[in-house]
C-alpha positions in Angstrom: -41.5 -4.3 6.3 -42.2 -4.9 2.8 -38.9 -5.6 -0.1 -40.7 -4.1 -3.0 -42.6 -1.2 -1.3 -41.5 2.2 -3.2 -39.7 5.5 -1.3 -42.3 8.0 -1.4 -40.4 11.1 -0.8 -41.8 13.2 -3.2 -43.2 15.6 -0.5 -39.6 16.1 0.9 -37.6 19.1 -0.4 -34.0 19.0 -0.7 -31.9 21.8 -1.2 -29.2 21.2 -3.5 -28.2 24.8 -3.8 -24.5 23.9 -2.0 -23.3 20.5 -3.9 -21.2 20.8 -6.6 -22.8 17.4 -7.9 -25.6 19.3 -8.0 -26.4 19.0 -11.8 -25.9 15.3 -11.8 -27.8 14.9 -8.4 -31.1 16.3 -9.7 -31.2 13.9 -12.5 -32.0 11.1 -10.2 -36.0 10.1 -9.6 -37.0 11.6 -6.4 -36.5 8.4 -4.4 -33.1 7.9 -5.7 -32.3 11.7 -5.1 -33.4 11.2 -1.7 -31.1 7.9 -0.9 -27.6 9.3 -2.5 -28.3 13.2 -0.6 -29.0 10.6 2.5 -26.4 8.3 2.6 -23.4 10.5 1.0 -24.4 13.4 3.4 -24.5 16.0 1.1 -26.6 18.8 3.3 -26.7 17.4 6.7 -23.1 16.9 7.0 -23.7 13.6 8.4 -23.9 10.0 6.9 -26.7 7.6 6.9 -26.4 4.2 6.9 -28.5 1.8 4.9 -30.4 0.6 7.8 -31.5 3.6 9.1 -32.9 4.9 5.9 -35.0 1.9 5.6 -36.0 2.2 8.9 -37.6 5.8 8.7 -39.9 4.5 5.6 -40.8 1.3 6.8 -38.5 -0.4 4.2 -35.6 -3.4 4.2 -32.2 -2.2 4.3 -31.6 -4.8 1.0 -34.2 -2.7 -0.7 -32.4 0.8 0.1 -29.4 -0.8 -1.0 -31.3 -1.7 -4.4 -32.2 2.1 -4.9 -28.2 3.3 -3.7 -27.2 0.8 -6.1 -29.6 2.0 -8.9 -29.0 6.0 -8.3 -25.1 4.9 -8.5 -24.9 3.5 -12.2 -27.0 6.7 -13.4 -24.4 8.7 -11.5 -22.1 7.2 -13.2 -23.5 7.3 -16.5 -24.1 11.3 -16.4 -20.4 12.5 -15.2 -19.1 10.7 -18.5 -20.8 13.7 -19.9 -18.5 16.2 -17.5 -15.3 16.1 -18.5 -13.8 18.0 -15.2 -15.9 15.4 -13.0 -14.1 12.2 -15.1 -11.1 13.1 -15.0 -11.3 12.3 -11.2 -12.0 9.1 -12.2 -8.5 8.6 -13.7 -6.7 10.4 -10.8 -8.3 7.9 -8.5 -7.2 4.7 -11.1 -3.9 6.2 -11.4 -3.4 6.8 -7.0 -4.8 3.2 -6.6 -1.9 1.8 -8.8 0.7 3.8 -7.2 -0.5 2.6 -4.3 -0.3 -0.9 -5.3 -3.7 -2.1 -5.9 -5.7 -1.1 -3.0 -5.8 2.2 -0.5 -7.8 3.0 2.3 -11.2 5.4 1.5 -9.4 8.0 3.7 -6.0 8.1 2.2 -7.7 8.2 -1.7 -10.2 10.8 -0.9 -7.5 13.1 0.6 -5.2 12.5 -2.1 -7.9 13.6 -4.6 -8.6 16.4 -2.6 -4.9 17.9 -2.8 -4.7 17.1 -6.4 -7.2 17.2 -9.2 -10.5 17.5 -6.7 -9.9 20.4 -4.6 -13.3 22.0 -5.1 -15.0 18.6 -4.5 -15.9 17.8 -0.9 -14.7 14.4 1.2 -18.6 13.3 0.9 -19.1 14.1 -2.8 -15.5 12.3 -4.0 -16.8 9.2 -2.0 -20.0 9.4 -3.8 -18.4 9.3 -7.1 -15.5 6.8 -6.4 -18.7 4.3 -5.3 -20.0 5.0 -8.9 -16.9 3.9 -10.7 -17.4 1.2 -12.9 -13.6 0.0 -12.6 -13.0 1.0 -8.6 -14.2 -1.2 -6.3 -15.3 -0.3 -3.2 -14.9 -2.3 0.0 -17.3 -0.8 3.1 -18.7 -3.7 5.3 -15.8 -6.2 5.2 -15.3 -7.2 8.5 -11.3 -8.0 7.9 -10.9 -4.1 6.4 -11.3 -0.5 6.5 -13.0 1.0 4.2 -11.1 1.2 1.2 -11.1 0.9 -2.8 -9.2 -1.6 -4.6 -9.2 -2.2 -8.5 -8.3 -5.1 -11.1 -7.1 -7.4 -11.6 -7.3 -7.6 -7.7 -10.4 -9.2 -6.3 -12.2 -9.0 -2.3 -11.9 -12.9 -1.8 -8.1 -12.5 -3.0 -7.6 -10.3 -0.2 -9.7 -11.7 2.5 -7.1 -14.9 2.3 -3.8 -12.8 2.9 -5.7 -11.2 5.9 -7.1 -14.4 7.0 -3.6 -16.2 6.1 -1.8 -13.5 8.4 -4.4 -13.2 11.1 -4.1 -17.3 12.0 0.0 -17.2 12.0 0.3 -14.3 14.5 -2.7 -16.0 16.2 -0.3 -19.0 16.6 3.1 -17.3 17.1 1.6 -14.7 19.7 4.5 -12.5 18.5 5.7 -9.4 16.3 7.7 -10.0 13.2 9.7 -7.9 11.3 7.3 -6.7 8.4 10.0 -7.7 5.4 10.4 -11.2 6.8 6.9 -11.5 7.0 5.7 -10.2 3.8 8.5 -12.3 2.1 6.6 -15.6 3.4 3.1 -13.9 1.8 4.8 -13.4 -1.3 6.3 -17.2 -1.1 2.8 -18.6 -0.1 0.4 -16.4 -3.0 3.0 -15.8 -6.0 2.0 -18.9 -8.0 -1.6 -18.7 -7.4 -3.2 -17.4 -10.9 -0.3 -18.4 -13.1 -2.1 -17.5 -16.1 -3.4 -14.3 -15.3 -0.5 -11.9 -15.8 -2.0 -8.5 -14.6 -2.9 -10.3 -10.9 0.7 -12.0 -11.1 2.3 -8.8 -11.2 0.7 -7.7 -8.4 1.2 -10.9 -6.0 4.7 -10.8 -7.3 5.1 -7.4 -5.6 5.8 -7.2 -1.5 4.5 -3.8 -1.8 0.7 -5.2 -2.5 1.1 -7.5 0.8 2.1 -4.3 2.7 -0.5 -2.4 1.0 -3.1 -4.7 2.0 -1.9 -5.1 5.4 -1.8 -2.1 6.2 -5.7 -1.4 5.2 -7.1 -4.5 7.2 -8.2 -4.3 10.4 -6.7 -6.8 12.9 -3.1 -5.9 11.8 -0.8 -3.3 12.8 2.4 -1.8 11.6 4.7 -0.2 14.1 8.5 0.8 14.6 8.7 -1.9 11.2 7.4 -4.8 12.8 3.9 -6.2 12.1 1.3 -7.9 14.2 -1.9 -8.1 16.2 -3.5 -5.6 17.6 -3.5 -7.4 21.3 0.7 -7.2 20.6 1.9 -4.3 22.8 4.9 -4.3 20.5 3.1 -3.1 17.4 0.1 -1.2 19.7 1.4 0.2 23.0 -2.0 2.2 23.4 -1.3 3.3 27.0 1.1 5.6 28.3 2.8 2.9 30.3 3.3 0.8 26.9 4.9 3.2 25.2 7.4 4.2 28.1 8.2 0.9 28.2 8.8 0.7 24.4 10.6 4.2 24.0 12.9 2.6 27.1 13.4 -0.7 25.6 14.4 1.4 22.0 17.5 3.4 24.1 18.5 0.5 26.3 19.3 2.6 29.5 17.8 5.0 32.2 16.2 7.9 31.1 15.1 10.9 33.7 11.0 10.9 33.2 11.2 14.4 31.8 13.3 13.4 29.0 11.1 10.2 28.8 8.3 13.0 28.0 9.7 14.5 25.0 10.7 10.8 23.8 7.0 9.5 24.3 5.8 12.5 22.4 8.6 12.5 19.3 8.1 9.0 18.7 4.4 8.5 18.4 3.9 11.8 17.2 1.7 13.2 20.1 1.5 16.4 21.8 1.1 17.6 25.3 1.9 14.7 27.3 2.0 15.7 30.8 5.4 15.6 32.8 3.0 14.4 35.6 1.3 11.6 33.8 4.5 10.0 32.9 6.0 10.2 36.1 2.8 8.7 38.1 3.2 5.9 35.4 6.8 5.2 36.4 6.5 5.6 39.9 2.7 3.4 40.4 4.0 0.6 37.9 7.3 -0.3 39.8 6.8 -3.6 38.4 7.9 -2.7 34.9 10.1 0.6 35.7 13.1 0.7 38.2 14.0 4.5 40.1 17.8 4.5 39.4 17.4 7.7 41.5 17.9 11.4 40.3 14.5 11.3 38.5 16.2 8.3 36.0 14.1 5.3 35.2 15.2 2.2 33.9 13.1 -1.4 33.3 13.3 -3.9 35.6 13.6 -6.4 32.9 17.1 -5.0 32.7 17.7 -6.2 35.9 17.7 -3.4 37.9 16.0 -3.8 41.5 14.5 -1.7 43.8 15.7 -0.2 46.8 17.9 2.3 48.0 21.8 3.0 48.2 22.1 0.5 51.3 20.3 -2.6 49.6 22.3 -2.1 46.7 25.5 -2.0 48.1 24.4 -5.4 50.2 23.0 -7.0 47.0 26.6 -6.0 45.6 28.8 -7.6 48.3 26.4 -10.9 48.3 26.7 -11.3 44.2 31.0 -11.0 44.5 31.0 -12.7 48.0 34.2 -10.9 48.5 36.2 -7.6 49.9 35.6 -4.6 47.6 37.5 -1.5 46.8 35.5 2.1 47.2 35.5 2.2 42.9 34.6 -0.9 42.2 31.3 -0.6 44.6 30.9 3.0 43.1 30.9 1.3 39.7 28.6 -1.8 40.7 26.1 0.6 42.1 25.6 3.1 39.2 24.7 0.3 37.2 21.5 0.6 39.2 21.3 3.8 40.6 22.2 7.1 39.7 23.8 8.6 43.1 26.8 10.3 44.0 30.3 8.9 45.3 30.4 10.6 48.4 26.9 9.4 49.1 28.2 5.6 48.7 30.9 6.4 50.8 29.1 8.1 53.5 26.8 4.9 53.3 29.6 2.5 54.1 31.8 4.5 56.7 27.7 5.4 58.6 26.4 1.7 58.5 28.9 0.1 60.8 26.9 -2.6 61.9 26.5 -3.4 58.0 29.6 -2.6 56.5 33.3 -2.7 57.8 36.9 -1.6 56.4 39.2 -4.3 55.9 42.3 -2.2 54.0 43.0 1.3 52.5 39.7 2.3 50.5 38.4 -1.5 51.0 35.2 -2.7 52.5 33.1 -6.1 53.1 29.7 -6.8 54.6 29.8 -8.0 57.8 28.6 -11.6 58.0 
């Protein structure tokens, strides 16, 4: 492949009939025109990358990228002549402040499109925002999602709070609160650029740690802690995880159908089958405890397995001692949810296990 070969595409038609960046669009040289309708998906609906453009002419991605690049800065140029284009522009300066200096590509296009942009699609704003002279636009770093940021902030600026939080939870293996946390950020970067006042503002502000944070890619924000994305804490991906997390939030048993409707109000899901949870609890009886009548409790609580009998015989070896009839009732709904006449039926049937000593009083036999 050649780095200065030119993009002969003037044999290839596109129809522009259904962009509304249309008028700016046909300005472009053909090869231009070709790259921006190409990469931005403006008629097949679907995005190109760099690579595979260069690819289909024979061509070095870096030399695409050179004609994207080139196409962009004329884009630019010819919406300062639309007034209802630029004022996009602005909108997007004004949501990236608001947002603290930097906002994923997904959360500023949308915003755009509720607002001032409403006509424009997701594919045309993105082409735009990527001509801005004064957004920046970050799409291959490999610490963050694709996102725009603007000055006085800068990419290596925010590479180091990523790469400064990614190697403390790499050594604390652990969730944090995401105040704490973002307080230690703020201690660690707020005198860096002392006499640039616009970028102390910003480092000054927990908000812009957050902010940034929240946009990376290795970190993740949950029930307000913050951490890895290996932390089950901050990502319980699996139905199990997040039984365990809704179980660990209520701090008792929960019967699995109201477990369900927990799982599903929490993370904001739908349709989680009554089924699915309860083949979790019941196949992972290492983590979740049957306190009977469909309840299920952890069995990081303490709560062990078994039924009424080995309870009541885990009971009389823990007091070592004669019990009255309430006192074992009470010990052994701590751990399972059964009735009173059950327990007593348990102790007056298992002779051989159990015997009366006094009125309402048992032991286990030794």
């Amino acid at each position: 492949m050649t780095f200065n070969r030119k993009l002969k595409v003037d044999n290839i038609a596109l129809d522009l009939s259904k962009t509304n960046l249309k008028e700016v669009v046909e300005l472009c040289s053909a090869p231009e025109k070709y790259v921006l309708v190409a990469k931005y998906w403006l008629i097949t609906g679907e995005e190109r990358s760099l690579q595979s453009i260069g690819d289909e002419f024979g061509m070095t991605r870096e030399r695409i990228r050179q004609i994207l690049a080139k196409s962009l800065n004329k884009v630019r140029r010819l919406v300062l002549l639309k007034p209802e284009i630029n004022d996009v522009f602005q909108e997007a300066q004004e949501i990236i402040a608001q947002s603290h200096g930097i906002i994923s590509e997904e959360n500023l296009i949308n915003t755009l499109r509720e607002t001032t942009a409403a006509e424009l699609t997701y594919s045309e704003l993105k082409l735009l925002l990527s001509s801005d002279f004064n957004i920046y636009y970050m799409s291959r770093n490999k610490y963050f999602k694709k996102s725009f940021y603007i000055d006085p902030v800068f990419e290596d600026l925010l590479n180091e709070i990523v790469l400064f939080t990614k190697n403390y939870f790499d050594n604390k293996q652990s969730s944090e609160e995401v105040n704490i946390f973002v307080s230690k950020l703020k201690k660690t970067f707020s005198d860096r650029f002392v006499r640039n006042t616009s970028l102390r503002s910003y480092l000054s502000d927990p908000s812009f740690y957050e902010n940034t944070l929240r946009v990376s890619r290795d970190m993740y924000f949950f029930d307000g802690k913050l951490g890895l994305g290996s932390f089950e804490d901050v990502n319980p991906k699996t139905i199990k995880l997040k039984l365990k997390h809704v179980l660990r939030k209520v701090l008792k048993p929960m019967h699995y159908e109201k477990l369900t409707k927990q799982v599903e109000k929490v993370f904001e899901i739908e349709n989680v089958k009554i089924s699915t949870v309860h083949n979790e609890l019941v196949k992972n009886n290492e983590i979740f405890v049957n306190t009977g009548m469909g309840m299920y409790g952890l069995k990081e609580w303490g709560i062990q397995w078994g039924n009424t009998i080995d309870i009541i015989q885990r009971i009389f070896k823990k007091t070592k001692r004669p019990m009255k009839i309430k006192e074992i009732v009470k010990e052994v709904l701590k751990e399972k949810m059964v009735r009173e006449v059950t327990i007593l039926m348990v102790l007056q049937k298992n002779k051989d296990i159990f015997q009366r000593v006094g009125k309402w009083i048992y032991e286990i036999k030794a």
